[in-house]
C-alpha positions as CSV (number, residue, x, y, z in Angstrom):
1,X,7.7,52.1,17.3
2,X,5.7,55.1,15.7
3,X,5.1,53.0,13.0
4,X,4.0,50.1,14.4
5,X,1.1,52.9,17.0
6,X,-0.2,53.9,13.6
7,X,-0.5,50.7,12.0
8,X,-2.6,49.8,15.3
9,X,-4.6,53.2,15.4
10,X,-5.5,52.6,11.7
11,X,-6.6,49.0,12.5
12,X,-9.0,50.5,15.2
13,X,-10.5,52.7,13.0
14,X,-11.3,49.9,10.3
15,X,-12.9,48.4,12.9
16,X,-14.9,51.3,14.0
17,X,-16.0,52.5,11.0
18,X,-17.1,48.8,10.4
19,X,-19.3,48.9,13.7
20,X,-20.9,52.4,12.3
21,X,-21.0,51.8,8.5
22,X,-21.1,48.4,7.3
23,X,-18.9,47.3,4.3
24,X,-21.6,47.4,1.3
25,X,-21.1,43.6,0.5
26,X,-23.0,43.3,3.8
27,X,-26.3,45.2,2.4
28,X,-28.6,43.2,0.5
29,X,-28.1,44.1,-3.2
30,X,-31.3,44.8,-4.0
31,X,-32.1,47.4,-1.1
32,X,-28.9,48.8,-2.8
33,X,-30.3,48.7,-6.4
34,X,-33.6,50.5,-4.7
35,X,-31.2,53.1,-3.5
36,X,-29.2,54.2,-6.9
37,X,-32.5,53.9,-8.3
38,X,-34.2,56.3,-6.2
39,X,-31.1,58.7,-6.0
40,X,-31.2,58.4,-9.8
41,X,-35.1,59.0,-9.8
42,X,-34.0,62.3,-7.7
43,X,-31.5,64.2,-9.9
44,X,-34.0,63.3,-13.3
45,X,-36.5,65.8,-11.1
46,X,-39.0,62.1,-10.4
47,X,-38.6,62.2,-7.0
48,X,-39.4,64.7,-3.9
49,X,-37.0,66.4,-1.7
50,X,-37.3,68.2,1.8
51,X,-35.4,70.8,2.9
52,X,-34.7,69.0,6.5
53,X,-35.6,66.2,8.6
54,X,-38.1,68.4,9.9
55,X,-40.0,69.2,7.0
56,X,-40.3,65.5,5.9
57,X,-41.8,63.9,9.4
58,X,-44.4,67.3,9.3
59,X,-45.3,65.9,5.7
60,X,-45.3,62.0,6.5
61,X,-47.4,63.2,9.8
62,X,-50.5,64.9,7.9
């Protein structure tokens, strides 16, 4: 019986973490080749960075 309560609990969270995050095979690929190209631009120094949330919408906002 314990068995069979975790096999459901762990079948609910697949499905939750599905509603939250969506399997990558769901994201266009190239929006995902943008993203590892931009994380990649970031740790070879290309890119900028902010230090919070905050700081970026004060930048975008000016």
């Amino acid at each position: 019986m314990l068995s069979d309560i975790l096999s459901r609990l762990e079948r609910i969270e697949n499905r939750i973490d599905e509603m939250v995050y969506p399997p990558e095979s769901f994201i266009k690929p190239e929006f995902i080749k943008r993203v590892r190209e931009s994380q990649s631009d970031i740790a070879e120094g290309k890119g900028k960075t902010y230090k919070s949330m905050d700081d970026f919408i004060r930048a975008i906002s000016e």
